[in-house]
mmCIF file of the protein (N, C-alpha, C, O) and its ligand, coordinates in Angstrom:
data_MODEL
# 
_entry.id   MODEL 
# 
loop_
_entity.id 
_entity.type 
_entity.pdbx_number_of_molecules 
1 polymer     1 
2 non-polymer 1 
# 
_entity_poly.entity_id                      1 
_entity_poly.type                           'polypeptide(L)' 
_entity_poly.nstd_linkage                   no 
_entity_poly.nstd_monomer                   no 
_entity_poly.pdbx_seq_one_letter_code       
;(UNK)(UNK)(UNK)(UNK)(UNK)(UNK)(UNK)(UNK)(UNK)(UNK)(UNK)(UNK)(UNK)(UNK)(UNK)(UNK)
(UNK)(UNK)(UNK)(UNK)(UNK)(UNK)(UNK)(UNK)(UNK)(UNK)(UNK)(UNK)(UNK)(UNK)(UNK)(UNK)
(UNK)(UNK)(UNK)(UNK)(UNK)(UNK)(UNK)(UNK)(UNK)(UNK)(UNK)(UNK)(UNK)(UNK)(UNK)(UNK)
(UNK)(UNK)(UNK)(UNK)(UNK)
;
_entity_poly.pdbx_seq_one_letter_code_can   XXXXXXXXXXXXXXXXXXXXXXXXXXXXXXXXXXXXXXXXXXXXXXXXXXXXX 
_entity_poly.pdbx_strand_id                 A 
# 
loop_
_entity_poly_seq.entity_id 
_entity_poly_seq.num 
_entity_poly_seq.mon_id 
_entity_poly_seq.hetero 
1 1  UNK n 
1 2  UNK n 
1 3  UNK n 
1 4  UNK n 
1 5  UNK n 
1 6  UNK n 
1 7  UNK n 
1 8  UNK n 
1 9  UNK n 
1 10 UNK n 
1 11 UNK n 
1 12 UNK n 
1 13 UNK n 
1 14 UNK n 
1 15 UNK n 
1 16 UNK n 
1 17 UNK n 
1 18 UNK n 
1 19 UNK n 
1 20 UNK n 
1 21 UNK n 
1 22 UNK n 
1 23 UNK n 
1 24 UNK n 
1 25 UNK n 
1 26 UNK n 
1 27 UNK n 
1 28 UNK n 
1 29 UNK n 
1 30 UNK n 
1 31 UNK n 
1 32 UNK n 
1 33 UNK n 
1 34 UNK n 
1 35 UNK n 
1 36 UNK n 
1 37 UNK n 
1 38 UNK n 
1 39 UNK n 
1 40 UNK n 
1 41 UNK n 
1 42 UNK n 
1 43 UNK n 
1 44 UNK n 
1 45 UNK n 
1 46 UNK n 
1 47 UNK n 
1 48 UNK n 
1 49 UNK n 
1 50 UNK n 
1 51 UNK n 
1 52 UNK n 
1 53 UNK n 
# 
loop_
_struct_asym.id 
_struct_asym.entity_id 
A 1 
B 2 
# 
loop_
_chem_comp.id 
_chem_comp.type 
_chem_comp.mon_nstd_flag 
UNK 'L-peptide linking' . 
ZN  non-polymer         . 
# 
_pdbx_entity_nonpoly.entity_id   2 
_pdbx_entity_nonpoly.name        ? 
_pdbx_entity_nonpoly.comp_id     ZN 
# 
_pdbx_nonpoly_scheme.asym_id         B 
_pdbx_nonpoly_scheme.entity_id       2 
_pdbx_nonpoly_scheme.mon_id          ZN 
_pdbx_nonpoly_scheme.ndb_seq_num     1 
_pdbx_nonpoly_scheme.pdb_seq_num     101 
_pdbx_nonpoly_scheme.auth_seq_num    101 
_pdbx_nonpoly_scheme.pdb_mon_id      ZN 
_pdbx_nonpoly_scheme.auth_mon_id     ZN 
_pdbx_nonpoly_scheme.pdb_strand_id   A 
_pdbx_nonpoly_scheme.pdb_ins_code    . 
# 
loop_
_atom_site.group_PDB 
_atom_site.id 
_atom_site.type_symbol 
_atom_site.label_atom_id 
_atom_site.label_alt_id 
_atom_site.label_comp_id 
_atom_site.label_asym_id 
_atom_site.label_entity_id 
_atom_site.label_seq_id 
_atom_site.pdbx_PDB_ins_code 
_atom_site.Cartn_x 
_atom_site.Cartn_y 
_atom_site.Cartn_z 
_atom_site.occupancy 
_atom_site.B_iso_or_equiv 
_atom_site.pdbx_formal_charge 
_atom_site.auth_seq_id 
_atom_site.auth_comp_id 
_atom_site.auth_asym_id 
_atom_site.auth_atom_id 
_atom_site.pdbx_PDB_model_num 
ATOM   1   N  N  . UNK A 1 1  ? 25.255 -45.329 0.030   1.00 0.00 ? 1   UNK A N  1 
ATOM   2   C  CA . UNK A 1 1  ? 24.858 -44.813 -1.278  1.00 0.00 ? 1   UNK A CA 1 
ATOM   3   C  C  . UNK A 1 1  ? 23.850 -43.687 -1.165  1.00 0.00 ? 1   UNK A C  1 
ATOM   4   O  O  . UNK A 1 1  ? 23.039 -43.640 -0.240  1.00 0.00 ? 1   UNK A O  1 
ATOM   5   N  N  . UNK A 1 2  ? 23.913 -42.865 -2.039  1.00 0.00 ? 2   UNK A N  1 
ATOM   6   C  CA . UNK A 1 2  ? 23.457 -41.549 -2.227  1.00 0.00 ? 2   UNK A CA 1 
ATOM   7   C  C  . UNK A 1 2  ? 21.740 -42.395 -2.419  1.00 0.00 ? 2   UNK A C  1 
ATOM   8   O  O  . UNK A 1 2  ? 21.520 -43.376 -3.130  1.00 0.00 ? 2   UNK A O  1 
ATOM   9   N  N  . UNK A 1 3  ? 20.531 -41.509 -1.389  1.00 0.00 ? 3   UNK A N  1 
ATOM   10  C  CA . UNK A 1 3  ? 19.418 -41.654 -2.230  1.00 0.00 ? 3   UNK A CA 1 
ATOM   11  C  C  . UNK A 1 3  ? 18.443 -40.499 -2.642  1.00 0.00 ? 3   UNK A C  1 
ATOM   12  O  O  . UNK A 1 3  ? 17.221 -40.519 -2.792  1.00 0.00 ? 3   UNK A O  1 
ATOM   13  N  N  . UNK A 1 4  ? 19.320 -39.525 -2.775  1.00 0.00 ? 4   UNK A N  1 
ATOM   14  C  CA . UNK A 1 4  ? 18.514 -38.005 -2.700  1.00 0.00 ? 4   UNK A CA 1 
ATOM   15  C  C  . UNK A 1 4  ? 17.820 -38.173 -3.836  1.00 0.00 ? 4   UNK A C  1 
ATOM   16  O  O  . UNK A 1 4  ? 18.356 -38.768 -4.771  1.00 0.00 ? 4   UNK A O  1 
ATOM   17  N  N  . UNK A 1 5  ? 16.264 -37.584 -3.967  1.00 0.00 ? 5   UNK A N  1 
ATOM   18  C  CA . UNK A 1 5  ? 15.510 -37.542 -5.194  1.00 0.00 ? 5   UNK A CA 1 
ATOM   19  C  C  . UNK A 1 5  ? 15.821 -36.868 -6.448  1.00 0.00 ? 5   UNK A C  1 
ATOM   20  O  O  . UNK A 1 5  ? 14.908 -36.897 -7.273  1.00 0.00 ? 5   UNK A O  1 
ATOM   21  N  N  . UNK A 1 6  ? 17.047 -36.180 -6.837  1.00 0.00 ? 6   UNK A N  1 
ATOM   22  C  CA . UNK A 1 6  ? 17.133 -35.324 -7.827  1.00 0.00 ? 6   UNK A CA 1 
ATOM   23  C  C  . UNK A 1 6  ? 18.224 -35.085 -7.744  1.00 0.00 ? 6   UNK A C  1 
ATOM   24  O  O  . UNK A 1 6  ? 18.326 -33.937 -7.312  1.00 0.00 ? 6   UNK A O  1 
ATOM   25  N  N  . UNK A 1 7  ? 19.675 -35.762 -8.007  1.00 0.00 ? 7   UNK A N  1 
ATOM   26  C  CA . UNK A 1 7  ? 21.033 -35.352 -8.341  1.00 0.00 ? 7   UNK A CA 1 
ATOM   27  C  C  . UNK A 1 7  ? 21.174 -34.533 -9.451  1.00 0.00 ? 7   UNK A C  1 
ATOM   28  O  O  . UNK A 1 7  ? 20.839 -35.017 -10.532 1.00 0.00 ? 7   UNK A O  1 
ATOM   29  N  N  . UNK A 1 8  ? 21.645 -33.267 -9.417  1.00 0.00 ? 8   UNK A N  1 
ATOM   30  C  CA . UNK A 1 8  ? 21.754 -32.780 -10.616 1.00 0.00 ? 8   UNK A CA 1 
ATOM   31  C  C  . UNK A 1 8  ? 23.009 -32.536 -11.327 1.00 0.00 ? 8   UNK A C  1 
ATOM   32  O  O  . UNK A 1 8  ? 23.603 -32.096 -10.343 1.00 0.00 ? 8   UNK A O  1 
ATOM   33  N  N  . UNK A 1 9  ? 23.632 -32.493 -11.993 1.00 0.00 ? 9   UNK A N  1 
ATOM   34  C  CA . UNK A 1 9  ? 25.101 -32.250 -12.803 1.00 0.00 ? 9   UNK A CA 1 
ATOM   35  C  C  . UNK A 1 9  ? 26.015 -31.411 -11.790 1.00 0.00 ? 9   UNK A C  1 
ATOM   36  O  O  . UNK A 1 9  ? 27.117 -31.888 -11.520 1.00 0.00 ? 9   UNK A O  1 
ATOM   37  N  N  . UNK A 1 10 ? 25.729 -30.496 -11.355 1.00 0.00 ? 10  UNK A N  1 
ATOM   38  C  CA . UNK A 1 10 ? 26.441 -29.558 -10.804 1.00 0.00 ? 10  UNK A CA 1 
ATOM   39  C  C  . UNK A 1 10 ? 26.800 -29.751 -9.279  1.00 0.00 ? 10  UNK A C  1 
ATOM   40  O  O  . UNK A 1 10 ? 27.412 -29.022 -8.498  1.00 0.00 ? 10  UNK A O  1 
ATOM   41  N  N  . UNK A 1 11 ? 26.213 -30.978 -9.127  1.00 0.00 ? 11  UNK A N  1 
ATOM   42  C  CA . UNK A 1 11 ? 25.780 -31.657 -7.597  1.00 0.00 ? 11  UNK A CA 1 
ATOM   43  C  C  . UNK A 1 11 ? 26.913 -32.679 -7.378  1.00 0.00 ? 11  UNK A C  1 
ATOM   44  O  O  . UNK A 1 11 ? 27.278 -32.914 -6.226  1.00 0.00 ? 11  UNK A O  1 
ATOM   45  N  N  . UNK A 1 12 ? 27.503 -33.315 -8.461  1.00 0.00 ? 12  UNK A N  1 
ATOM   46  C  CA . UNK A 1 12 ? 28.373 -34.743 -8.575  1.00 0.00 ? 12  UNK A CA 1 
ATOM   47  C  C  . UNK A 1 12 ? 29.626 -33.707 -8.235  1.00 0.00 ? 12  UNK A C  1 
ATOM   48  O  O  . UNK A 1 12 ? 29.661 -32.487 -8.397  1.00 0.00 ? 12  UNK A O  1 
ATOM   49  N  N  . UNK A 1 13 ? 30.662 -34.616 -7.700  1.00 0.00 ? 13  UNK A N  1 
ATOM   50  C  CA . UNK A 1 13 ? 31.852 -34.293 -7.727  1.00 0.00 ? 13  UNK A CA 1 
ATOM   51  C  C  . UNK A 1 13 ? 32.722 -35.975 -7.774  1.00 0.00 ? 13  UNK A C  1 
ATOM   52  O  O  . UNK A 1 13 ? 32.039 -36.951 -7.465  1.00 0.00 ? 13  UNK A O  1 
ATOM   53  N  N  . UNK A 1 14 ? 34.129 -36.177 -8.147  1.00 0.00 ? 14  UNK A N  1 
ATOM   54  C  CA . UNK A 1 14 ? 34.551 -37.354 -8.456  1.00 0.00 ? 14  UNK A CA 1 
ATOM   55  C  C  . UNK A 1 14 ? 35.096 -37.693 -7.133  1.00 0.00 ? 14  UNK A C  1 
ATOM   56  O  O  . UNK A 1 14 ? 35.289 -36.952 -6.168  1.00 0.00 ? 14  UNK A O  1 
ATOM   57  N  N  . UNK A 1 15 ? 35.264 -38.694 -7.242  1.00 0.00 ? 15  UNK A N  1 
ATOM   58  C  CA . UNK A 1 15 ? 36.748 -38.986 -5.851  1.00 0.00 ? 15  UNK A CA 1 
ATOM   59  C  C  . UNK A 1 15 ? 37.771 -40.077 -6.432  1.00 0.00 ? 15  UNK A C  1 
ATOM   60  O  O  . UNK A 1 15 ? 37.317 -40.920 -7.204  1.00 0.00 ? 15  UNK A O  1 
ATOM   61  N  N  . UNK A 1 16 ? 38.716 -40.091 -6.197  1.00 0.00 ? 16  UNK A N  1 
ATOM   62  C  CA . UNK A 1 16 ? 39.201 -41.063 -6.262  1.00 0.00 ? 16  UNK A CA 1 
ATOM   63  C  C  . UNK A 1 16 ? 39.824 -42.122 -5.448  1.00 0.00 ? 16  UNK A C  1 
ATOM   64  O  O  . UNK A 1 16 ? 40.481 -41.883 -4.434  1.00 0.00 ? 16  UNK A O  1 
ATOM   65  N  N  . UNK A 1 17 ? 39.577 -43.409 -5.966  1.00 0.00 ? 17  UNK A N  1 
ATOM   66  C  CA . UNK A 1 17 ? 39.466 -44.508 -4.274  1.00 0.00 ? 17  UNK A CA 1 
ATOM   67  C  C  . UNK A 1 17 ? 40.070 -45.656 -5.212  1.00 0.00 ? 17  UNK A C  1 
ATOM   68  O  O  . UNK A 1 17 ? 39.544 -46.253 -6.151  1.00 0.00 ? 17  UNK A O  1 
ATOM   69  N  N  . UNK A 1 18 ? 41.242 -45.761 -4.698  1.00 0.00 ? 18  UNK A N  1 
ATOM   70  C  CA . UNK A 1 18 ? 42.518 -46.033 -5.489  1.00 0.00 ? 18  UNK A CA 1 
ATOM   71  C  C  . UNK A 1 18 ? 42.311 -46.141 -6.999  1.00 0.00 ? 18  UNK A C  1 
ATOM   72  O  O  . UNK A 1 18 ? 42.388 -45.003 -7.462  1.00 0.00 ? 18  UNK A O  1 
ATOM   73  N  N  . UNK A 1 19 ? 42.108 -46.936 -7.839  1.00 0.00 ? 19  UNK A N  1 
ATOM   74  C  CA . UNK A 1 19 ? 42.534 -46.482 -9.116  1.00 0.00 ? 19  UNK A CA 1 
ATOM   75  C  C  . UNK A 1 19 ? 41.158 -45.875 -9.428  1.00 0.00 ? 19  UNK A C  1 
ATOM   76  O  O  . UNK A 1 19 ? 41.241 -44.822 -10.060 1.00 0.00 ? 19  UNK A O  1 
ATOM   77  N  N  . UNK A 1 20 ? 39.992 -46.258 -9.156  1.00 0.00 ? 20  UNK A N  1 
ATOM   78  C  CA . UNK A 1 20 ? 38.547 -45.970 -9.560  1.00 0.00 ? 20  UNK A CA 1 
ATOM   79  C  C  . UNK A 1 20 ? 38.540 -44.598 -8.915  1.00 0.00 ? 20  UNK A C  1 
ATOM   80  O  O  . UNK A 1 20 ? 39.007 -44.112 -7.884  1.00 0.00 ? 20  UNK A O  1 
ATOM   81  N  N  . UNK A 1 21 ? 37.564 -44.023 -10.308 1.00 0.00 ? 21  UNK A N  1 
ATOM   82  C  CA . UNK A 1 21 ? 36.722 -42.408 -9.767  1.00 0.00 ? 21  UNK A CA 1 
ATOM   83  C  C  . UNK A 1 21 ? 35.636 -42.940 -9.355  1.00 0.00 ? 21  UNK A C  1 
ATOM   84  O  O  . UNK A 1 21 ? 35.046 -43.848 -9.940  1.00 0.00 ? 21  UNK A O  1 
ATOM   85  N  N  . UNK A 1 22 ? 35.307 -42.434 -8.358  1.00 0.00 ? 22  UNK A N  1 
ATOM   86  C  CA . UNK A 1 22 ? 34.078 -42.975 -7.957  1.00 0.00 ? 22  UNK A CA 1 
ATOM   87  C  C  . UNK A 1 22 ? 33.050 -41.313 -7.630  1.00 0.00 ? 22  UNK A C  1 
ATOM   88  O  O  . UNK A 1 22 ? 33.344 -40.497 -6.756  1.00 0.00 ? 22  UNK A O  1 
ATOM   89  N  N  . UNK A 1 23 ? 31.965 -41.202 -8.518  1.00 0.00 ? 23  UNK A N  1 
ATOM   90  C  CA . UNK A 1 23 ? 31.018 -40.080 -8.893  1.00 0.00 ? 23  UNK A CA 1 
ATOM   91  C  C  . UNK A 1 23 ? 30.478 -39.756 -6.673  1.00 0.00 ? 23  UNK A C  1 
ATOM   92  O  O  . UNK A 1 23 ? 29.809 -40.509 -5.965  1.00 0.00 ? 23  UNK A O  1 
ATOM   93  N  N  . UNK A 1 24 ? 30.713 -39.274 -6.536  1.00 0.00 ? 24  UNK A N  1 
ATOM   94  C  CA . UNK A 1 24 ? 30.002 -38.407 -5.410  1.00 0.00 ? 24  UNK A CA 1 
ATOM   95  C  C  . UNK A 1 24 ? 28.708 -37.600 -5.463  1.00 0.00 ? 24  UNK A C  1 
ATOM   96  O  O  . UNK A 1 24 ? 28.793 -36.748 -6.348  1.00 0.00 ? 24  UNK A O  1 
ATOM   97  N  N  . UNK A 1 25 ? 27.826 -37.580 -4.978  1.00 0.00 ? 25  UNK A N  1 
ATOM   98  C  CA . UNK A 1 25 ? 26.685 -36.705 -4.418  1.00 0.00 ? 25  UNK A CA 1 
ATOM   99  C  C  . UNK A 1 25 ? 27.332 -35.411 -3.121  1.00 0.00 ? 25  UNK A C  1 
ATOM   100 O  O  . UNK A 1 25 ? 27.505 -35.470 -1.904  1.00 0.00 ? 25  UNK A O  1 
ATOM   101 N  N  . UNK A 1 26 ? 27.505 -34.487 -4.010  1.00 0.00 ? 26  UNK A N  1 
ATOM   102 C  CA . UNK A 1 26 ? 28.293 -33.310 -2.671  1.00 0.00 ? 26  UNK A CA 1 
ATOM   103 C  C  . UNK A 1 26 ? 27.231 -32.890 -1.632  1.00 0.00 ? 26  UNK A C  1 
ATOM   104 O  O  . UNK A 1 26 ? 27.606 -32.725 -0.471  1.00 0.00 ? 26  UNK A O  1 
ATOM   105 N  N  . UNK A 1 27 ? 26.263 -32.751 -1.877  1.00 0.00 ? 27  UNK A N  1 
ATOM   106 C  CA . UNK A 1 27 ? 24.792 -32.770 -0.929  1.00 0.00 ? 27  UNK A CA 1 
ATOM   107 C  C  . UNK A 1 27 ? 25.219 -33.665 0.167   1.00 0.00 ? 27  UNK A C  1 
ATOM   108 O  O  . UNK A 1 27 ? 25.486 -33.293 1.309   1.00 0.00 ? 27  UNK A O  1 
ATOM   109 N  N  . UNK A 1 28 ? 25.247 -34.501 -0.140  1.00 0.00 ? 28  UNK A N  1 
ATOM   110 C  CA . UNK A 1 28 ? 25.202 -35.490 1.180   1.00 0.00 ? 28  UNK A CA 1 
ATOM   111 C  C  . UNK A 1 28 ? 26.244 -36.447 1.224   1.00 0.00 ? 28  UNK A C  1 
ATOM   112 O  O  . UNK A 1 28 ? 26.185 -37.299 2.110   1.00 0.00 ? 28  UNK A O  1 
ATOM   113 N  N  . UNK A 1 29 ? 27.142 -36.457 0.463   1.00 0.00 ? 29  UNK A N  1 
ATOM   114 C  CA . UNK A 1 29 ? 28.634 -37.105 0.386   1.00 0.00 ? 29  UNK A CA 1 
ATOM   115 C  C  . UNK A 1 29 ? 28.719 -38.371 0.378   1.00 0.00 ? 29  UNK A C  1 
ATOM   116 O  O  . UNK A 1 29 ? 29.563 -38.991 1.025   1.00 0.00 ? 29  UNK A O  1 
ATOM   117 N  N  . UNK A 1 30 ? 27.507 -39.097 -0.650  1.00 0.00 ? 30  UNK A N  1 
ATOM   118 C  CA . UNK A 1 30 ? 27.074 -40.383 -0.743  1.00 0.00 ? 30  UNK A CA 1 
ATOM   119 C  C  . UNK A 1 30 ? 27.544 -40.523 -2.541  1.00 0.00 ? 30  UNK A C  1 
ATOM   120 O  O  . UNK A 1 30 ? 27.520 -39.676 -3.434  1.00 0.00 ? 30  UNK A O  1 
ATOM   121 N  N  . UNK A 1 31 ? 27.922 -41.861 -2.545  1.00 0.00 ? 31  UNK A N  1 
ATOM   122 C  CA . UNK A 1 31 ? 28.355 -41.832 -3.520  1.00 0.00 ? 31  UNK A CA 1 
ATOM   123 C  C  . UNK A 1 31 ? 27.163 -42.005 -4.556  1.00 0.00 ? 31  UNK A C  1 
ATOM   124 O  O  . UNK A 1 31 ? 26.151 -41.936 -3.859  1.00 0.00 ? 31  UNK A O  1 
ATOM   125 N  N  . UNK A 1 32 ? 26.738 -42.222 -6.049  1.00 0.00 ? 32  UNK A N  1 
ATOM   126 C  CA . UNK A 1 32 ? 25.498 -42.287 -7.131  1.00 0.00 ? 32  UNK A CA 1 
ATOM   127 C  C  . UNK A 1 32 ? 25.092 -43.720 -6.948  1.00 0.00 ? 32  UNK A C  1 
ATOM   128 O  O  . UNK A 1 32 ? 25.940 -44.609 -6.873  1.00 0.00 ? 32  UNK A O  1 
ATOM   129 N  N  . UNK A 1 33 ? 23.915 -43.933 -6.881  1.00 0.00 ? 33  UNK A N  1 
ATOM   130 C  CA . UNK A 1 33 ? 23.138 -45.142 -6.945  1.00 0.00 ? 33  UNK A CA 1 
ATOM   131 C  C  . UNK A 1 33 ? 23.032 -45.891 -8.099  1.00 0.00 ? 33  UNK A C  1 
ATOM   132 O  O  . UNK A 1 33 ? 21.811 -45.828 -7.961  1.00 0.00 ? 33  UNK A O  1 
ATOM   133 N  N  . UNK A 1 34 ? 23.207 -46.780 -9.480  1.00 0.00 ? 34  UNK A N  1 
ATOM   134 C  CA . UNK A 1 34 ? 23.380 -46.875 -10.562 1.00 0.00 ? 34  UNK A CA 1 
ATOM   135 C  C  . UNK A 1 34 ? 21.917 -45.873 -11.206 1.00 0.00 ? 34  UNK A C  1 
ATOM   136 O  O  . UNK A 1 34 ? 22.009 -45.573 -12.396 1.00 0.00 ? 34  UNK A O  1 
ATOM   137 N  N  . UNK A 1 35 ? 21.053 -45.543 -10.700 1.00 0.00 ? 35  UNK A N  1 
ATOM   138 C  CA . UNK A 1 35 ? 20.150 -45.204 -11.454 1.00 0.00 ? 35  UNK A CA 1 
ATOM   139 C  C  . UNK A 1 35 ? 20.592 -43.902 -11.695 1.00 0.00 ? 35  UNK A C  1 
ATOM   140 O  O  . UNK A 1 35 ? 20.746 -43.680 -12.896 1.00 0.00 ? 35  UNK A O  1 
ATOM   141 N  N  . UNK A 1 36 ? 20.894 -42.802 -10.822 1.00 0.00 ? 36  UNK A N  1 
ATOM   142 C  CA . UNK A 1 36 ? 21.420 -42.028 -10.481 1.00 0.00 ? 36  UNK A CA 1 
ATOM   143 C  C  . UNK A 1 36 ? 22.821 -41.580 -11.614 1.00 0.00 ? 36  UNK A C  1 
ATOM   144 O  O  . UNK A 1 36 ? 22.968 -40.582 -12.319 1.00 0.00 ? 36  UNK A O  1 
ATOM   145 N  N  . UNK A 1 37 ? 23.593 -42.642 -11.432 1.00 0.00 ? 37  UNK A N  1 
ATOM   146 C  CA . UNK A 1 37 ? 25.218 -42.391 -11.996 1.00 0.00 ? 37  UNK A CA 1 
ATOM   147 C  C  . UNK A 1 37 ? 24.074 -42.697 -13.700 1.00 0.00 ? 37  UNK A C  1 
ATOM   148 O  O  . UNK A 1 37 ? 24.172 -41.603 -14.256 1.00 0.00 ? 37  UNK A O  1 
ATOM   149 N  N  . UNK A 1 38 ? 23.588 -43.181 -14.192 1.00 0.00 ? 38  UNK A N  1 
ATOM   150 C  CA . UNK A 1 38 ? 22.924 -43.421 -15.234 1.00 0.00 ? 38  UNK A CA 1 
ATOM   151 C  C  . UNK A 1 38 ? 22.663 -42.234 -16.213 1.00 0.00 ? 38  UNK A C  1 
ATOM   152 O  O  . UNK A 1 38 ? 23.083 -41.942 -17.333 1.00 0.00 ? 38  UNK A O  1 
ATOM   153 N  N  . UNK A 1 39 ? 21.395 -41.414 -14.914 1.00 0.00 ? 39  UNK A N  1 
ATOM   154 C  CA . UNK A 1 39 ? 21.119 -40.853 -15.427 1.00 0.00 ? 39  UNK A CA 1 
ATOM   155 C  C  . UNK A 1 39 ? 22.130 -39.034 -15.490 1.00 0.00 ? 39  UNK A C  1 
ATOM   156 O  O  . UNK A 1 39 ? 21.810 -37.989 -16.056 1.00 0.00 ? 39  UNK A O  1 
ATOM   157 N  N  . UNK A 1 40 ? 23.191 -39.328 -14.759 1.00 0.00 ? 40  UNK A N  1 
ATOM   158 C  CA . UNK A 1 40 ? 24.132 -38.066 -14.362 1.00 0.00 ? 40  UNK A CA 1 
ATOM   159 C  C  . UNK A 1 40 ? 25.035 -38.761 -15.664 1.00 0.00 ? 40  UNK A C  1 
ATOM   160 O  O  . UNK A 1 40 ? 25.772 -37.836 -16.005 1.00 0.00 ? 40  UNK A O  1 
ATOM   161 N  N  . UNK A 1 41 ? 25.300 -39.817 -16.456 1.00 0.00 ? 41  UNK A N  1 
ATOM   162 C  CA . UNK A 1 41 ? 25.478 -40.124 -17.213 1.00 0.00 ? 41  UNK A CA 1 
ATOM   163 C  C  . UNK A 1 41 ? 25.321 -39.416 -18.774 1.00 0.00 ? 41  UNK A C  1 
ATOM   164 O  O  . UNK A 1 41 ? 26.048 -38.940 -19.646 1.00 0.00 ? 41  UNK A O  1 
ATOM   165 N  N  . UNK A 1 42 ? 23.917 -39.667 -18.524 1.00 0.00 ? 42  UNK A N  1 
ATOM   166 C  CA . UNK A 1 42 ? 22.907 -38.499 -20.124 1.00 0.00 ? 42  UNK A CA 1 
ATOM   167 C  C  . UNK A 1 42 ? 23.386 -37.189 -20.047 1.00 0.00 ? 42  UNK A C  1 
ATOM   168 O  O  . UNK A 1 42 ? 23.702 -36.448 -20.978 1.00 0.00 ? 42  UNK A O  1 
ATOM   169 N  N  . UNK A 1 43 ? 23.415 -36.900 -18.398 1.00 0.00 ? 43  UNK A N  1 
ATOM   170 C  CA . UNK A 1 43 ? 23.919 -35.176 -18.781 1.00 0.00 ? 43  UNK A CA 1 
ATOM   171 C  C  . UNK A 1 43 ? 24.631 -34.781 -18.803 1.00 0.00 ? 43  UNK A C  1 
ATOM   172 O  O  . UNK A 1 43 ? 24.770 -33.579 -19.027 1.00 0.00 ? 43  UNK A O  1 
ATOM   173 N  N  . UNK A 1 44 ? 25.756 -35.826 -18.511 1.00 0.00 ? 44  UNK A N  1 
ATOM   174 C  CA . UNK A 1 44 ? 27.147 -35.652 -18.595 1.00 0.00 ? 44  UNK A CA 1 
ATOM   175 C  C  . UNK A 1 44 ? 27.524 -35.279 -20.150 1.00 0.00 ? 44  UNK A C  1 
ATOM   176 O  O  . UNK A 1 44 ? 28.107 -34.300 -20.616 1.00 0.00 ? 44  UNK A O  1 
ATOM   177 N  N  . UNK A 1 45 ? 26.952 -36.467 -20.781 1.00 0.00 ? 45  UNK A N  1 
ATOM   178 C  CA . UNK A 1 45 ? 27.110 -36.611 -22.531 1.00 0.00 ? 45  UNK A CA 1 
ATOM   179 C  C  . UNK A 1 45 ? 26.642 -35.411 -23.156 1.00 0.00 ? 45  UNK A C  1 
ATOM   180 O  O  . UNK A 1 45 ? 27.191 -35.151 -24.226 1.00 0.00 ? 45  UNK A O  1 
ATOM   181 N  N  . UNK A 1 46 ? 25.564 -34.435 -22.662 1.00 0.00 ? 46  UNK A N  1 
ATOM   182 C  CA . UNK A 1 46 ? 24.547 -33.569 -23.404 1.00 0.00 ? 46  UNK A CA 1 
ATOM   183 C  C  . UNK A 1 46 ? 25.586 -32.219 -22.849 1.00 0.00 ? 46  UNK A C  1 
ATOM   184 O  O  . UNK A 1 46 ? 25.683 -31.135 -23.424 1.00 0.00 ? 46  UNK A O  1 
ATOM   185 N  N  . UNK A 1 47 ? 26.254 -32.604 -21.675 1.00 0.00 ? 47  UNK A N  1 
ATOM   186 C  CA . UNK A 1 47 ? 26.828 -31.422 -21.082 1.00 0.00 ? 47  UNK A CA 1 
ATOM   187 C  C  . UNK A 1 47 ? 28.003 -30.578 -21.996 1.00 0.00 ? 47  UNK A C  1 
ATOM   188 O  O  . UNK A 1 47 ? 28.269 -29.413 -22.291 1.00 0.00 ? 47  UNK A O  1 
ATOM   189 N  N  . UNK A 1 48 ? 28.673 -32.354 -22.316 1.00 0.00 ? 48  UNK A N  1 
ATOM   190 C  CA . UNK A 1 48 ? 29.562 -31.932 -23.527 1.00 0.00 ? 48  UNK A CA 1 
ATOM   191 C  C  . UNK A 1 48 ? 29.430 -32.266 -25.097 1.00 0.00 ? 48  UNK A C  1 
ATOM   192 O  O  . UNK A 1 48 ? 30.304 -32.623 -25.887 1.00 0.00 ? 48  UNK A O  1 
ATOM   193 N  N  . UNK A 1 49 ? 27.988 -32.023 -25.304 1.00 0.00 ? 49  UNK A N  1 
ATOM   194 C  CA . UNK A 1 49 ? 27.855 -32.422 -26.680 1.00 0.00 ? 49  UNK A CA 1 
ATOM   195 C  C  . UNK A 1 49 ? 28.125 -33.381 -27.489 1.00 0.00 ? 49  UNK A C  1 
ATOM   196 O  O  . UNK A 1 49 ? 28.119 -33.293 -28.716 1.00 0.00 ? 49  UNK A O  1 
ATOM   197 N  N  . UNK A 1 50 ? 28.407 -34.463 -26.762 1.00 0.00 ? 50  UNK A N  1 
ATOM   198 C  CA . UNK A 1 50 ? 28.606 -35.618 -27.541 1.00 0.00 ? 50  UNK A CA 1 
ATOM   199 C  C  . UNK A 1 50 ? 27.763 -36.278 -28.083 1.00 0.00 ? 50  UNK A C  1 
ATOM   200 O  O  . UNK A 1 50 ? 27.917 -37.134 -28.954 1.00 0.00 ? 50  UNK A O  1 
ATOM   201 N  N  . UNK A 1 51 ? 26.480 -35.783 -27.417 1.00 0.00 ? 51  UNK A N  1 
ATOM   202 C  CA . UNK A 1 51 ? 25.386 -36.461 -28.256 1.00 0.00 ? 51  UNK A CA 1 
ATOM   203 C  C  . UNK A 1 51 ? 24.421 -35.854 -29.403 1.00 0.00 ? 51  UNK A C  1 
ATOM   204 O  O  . UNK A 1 51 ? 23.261 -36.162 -29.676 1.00 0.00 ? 51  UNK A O  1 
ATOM   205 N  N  . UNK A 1 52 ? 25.304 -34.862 -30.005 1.00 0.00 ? 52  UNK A N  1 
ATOM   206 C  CA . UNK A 1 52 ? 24.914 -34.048 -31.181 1.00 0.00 ? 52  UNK A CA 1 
ATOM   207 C  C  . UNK A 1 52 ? 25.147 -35.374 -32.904 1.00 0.00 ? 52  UNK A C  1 
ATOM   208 O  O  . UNK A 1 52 ? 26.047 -36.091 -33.342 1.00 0.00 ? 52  UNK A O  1 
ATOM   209 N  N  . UNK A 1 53 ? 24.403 -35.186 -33.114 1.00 0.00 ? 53  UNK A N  1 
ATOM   210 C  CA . UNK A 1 53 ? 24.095 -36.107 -34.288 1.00 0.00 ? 53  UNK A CA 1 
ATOM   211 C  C  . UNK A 1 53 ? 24.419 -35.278 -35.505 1.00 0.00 ? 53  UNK A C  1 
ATOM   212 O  O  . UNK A 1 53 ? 24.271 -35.751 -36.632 1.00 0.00 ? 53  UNK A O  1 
HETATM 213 ZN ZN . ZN  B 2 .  ? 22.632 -37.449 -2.216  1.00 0.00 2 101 ZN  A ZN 1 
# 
């Protein structure tokens, strides 16, 4: 598992490992830690505006 201090949006890439995507860290080719996939989560949502009210 990925433990780099600062994953940023542009940093994730997906994989897929049989039916599951599983979020990647391309830095270091570790996959997101839940805190991590969490918070790449928020910016995922903000990335595409879904969290416009
Ligand atoms: Zn990493």
């Amino acid at each position: 598992m990925c433990s780099c201090a600062k994953v940023t949006f542009y940093e994730v890439e997906f994989k897929l490992e049989g039916l599951k995507v599983i979020p990647t860290h391309k830095n270091c080719g570790n996959t997101l830690n839940d805190d991590q996939f969490t918070s790449f989560e928020k910016e995922l949502v903000k990335y595409w505006g879904l969290d416009a009210k």
